[in-house]
N, C-alpha and C positions, 0 to 999 in steps of 0.2 A: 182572565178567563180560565176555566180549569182545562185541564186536560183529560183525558182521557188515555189507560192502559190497559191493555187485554190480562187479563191473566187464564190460565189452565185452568180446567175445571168448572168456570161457572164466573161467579162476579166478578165485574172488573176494579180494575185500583184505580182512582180519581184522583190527582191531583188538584186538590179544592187551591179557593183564592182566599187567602186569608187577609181577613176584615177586622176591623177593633173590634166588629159586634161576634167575632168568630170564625169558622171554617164555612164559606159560601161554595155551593156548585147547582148548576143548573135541575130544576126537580124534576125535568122532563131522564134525565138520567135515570133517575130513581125510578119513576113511574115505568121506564119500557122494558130496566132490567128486574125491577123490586127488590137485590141486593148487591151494595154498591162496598168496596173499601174505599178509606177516606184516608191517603198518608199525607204529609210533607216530606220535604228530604231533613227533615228536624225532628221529626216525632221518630221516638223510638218505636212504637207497635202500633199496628192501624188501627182506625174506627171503621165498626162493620157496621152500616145503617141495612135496614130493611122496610120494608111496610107493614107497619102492626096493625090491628083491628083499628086503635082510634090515632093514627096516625103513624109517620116516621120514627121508628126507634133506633138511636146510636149506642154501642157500647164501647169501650176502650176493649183492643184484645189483648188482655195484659191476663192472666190467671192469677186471682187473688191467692193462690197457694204458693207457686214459685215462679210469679212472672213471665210464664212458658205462652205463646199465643198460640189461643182456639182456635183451631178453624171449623167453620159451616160445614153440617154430616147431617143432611135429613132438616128435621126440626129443631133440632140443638147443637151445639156448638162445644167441639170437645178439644180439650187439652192433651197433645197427644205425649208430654213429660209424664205425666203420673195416673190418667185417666178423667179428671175429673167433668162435669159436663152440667152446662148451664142451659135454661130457655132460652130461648131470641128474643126475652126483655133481660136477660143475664142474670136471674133465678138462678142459686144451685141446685143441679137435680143431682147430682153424686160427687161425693169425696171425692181425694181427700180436701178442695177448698171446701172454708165453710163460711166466706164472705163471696154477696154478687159480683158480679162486672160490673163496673164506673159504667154508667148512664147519664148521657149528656141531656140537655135539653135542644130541641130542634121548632125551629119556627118557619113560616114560609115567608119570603120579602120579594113579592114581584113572580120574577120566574124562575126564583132558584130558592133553595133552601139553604139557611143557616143553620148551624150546628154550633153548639152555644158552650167552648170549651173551659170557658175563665170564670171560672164561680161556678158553671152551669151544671155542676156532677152531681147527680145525687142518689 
């Protein structure tokens, strides 16, 4: 089962259950806060999921520029090493990266959602 962590600020950090088919946590989580972090104590940088218009979107917070993690500011997600800032499907909106955030694919299975880390970037 996953856990649950409060963090400062706003979304909590989730400790999902990892599955061969990926990172599972219940989607009742998602649905009451609508932005969740997703770590293990393996992953180097979290996945920020959210609720996008046509479903859950996951991104890896890794900054395609110098690997510095974005955090959620408004509508977009900024890197606070150098500036740069991406949408919450991990778009770049400003330098200096000029590659998106890793976007996983996300499915529902039951009452929880997977997050589909192994092949699943694209």
């Amino acid at each position: 089962s996953s856990l649950s962590l409060s963090a400062c600020g706003g979304a909590a950090y989730i400790v999902p259950t990892v599955r061969p088919s990926g990172l599972s946590f219940p989607a009742s989580l998602l649905d009451g806060q609508g932005e969740i972090f997703l770590q293990t104590p393996s992953m180097e940088r979290a996945l920020f999921l959210h609720r996008g218009e046509d479903g859950p979107v996951a991104l890896l917070l890794s900054c395609t520029h110098r690997r510095c993690q974005p955090e959620p500011v408004g509508t977009r997600l900024i890197c606070p090493c150098h500036g740069s800032e991406f949408s919450k499907l991990g778009e770049v909106l400003q330098g200096p990266a000029e590659e998106p955030l890793t976007r996983y694919d996300v499915s529902r299975d039951g009452d929880d959602f997977v997050v589909h880390v192994e092949g699943g970037a694209r």
